[in-house]
C-alpha positions in Angstrom: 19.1 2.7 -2.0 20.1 -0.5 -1.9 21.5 -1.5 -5.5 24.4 -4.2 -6.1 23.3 -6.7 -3.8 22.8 -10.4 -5.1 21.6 -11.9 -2.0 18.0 -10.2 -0.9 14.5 -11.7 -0.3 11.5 -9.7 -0.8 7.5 -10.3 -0.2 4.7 -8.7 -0.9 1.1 -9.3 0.6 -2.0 -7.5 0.0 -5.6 -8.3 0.9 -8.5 -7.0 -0.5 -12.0 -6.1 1.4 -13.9 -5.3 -1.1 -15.8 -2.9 0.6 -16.6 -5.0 4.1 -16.7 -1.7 6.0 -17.2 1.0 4.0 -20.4 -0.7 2.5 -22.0 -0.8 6.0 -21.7 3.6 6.0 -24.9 5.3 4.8 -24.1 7.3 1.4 -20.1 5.5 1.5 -21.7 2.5 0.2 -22.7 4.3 -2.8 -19.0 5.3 -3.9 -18.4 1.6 -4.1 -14.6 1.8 -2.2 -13.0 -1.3 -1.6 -10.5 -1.3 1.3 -6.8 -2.5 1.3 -4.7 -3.4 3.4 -1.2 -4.6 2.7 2.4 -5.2 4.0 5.9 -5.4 2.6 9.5 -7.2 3.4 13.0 -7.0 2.2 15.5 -8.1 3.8 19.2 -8.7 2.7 21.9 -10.5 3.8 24.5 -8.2 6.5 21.6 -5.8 6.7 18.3 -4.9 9.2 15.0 -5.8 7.5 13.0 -3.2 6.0 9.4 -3.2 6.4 6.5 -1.6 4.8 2.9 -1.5 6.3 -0.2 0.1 4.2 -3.5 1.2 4.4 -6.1 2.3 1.5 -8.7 3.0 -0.6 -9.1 1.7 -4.2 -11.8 1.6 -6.8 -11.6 5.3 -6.5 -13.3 7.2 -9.9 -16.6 8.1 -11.7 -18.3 5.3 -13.3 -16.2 2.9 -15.7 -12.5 5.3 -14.7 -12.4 3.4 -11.5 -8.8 3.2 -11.9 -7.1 5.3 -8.5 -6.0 4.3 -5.5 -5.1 5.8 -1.8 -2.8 4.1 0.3 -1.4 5.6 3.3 2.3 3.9 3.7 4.3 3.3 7.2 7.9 2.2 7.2 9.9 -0.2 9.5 13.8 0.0 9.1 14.6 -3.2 11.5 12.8 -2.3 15.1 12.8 1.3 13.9 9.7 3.2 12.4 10.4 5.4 9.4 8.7 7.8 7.9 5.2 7.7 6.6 3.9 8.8 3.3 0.7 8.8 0.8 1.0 6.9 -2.2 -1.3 7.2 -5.5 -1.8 4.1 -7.7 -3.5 4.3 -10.5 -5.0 0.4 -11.6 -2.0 -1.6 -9.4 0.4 -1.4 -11.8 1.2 2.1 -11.9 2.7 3.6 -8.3 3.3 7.4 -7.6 4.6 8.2 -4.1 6.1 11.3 -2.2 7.2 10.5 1.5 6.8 13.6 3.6 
């Protein structure tokens, strides 16, 4: 964990399909699934960037409690890959992950 440091810049992007593939599967399409796919940076000053890739499913539920997400997670510690892991969102604001 990297805690203390006042130099650091961090970004975040994220792009939403909103179903581009998985509305062109026969009986897919009818879960309504949009797809995301995302990436992450932080990098601080003396230290190797660390990097974040993801994968997922959103727009997962039954009717109006649409509110879960899947997103499969890979990590980059400067030209090294870490560990993956499955996180669970629930509505983008709420993140629950376990790395394996």
């Amino acid at each position: 964990m990297y805690i203390g440091y006042s130099q650091y810049a961090e970004l975040h992007a994220e792009h939403h399909m909103n179903g581009f593939i998985l509305d062109k599967i026969p009986w897919i399409n009818k879960l309504h699934l949009t797809e995301i796919v995302g990436t992450g940076l932080l990098g601080m000053k003396d230290r190797l960037p660390y990097y974040e890739f993801s994968a997922g499913i959103g727009n997962i539920g039954f009717k109006a409690f649409r509110l879960l997400r899947l997103d499969w997670v890979k990590t980059m510690n400067g030209s090294q890959w870490g560990p993956s892991y499955l996180r669970l969102g629930v509505n983008n604001f709420l993140s629950i992950g376990r790395k394996n």
